[in-house]
C-alpha positions as CSV (number, residue, x, y, z in Angstrom):
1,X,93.3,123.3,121.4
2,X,95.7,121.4,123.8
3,X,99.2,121.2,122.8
4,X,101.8,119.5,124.2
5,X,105.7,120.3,123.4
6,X,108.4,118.0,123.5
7,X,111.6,119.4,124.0
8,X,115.2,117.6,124.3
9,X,117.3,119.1,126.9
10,X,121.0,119.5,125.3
11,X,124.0,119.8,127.5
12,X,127.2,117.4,127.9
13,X,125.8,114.8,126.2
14,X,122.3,114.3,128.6
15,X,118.8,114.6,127.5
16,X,116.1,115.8,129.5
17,X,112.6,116.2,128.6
18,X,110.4,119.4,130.0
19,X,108.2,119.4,132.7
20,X,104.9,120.2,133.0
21,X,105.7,124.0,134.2
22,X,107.8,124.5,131.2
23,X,111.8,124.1,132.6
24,X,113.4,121.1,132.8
25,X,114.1,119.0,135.8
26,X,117.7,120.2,136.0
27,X,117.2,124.1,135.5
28,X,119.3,123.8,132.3
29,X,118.1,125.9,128.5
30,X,116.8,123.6,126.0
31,X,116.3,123.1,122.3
32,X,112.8,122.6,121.2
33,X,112.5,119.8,118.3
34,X,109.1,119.7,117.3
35,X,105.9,120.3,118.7
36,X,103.2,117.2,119.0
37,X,99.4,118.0,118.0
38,X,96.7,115.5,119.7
39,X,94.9,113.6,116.9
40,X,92.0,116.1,116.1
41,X,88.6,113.7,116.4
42,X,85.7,114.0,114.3
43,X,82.0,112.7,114.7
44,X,80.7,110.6,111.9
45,X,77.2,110.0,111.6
46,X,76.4,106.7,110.0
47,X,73.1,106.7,108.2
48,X,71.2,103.0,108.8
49,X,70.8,101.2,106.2
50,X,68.2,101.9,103.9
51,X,65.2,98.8,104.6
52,X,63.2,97.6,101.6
53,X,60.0,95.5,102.1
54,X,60.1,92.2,100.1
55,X,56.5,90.5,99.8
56,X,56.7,86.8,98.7
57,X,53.7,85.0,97.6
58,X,52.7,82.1,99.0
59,X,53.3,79.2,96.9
60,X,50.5,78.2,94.2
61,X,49.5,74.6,94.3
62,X,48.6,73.6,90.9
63,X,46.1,71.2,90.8
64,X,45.4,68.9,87.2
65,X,41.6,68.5,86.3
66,X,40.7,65.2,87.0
67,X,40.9,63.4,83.4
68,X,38.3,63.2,81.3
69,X,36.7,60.0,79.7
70,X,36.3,59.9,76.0
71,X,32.4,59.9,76.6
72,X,32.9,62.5,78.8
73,X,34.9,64.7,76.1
74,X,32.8,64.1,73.6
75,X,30.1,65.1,75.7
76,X,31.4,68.1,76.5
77,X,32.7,69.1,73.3
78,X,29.0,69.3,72.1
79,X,29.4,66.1,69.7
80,X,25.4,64.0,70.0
81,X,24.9,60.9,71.4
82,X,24.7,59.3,67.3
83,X,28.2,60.3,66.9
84,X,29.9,59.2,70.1
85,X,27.8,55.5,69.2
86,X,29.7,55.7,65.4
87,X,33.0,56.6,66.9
88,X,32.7,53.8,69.5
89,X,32.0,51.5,67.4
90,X,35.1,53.0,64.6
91,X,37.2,52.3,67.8
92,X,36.5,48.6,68.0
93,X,33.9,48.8,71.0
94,X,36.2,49.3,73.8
95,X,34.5,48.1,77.3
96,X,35.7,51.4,79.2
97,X,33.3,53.3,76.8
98,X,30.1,51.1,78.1
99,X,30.2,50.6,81.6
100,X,26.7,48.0,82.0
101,X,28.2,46.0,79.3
102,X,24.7,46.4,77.6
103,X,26.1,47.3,74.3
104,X,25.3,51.1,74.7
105,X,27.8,53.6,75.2
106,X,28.1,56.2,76.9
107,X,25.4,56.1,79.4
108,X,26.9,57.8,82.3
109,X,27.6,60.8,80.0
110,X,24.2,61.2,78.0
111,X,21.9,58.5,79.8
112,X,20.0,55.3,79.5
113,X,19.7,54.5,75.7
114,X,17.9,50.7,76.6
């Protein structure tokens, strides 16, 4: 280790520092005060940081089902043509339920009744 002392040169009042040989400049015995140590340096070794791996889906477009008619939902709820006539007619014969204007509903959904 490489040490360095400082040492104050005492005599009628003047101050002199050592040399590098180890006397000071004017030949003169000195006091030593304290001895300075170099800052010791030590290697840290930083770790990188850990990586994680985030996987975002792609956004989901959500789409509605086209709406249905009432023919067509009662159509494809299983209910028979007899039934979607009687429940036409409970509704007070609406014109979107019979697109010819024939006086039959329901056509498009479970076919020409004329």
């Amino acid at each position: 280790m490489n040490r360095m002392v400082a040492a104050l040169l005492v005599s009628a009042g003047a101050v002199a520092v050592l040399g590098a040989c180890g006397t000071t400049t004017t030949g003169t015995p000195v006091t030593v005060v304290r001895e300075i140590v170099p800052p010791s340096t030590t290697t840290a070794v930083v770790a990188p940081p850990t990586t994680s791996v985030v996987v975002v889906e792609p956004p989901v477009t959500v789409t509605r089902a086209p709406s249905l008619t009432s023919c067509q939902r009662l159509f494809a709820d299983g209910f028979s043509y007899v039934y979607a006539y009687n429940s036409w007619v409970n509704a007070g014969r609406p014109l979107s339920w019979d697109a010819d204007r024939d006086g039959y509903p329901c056509e498009q959904s479970y076919g020409n009744r004329n």
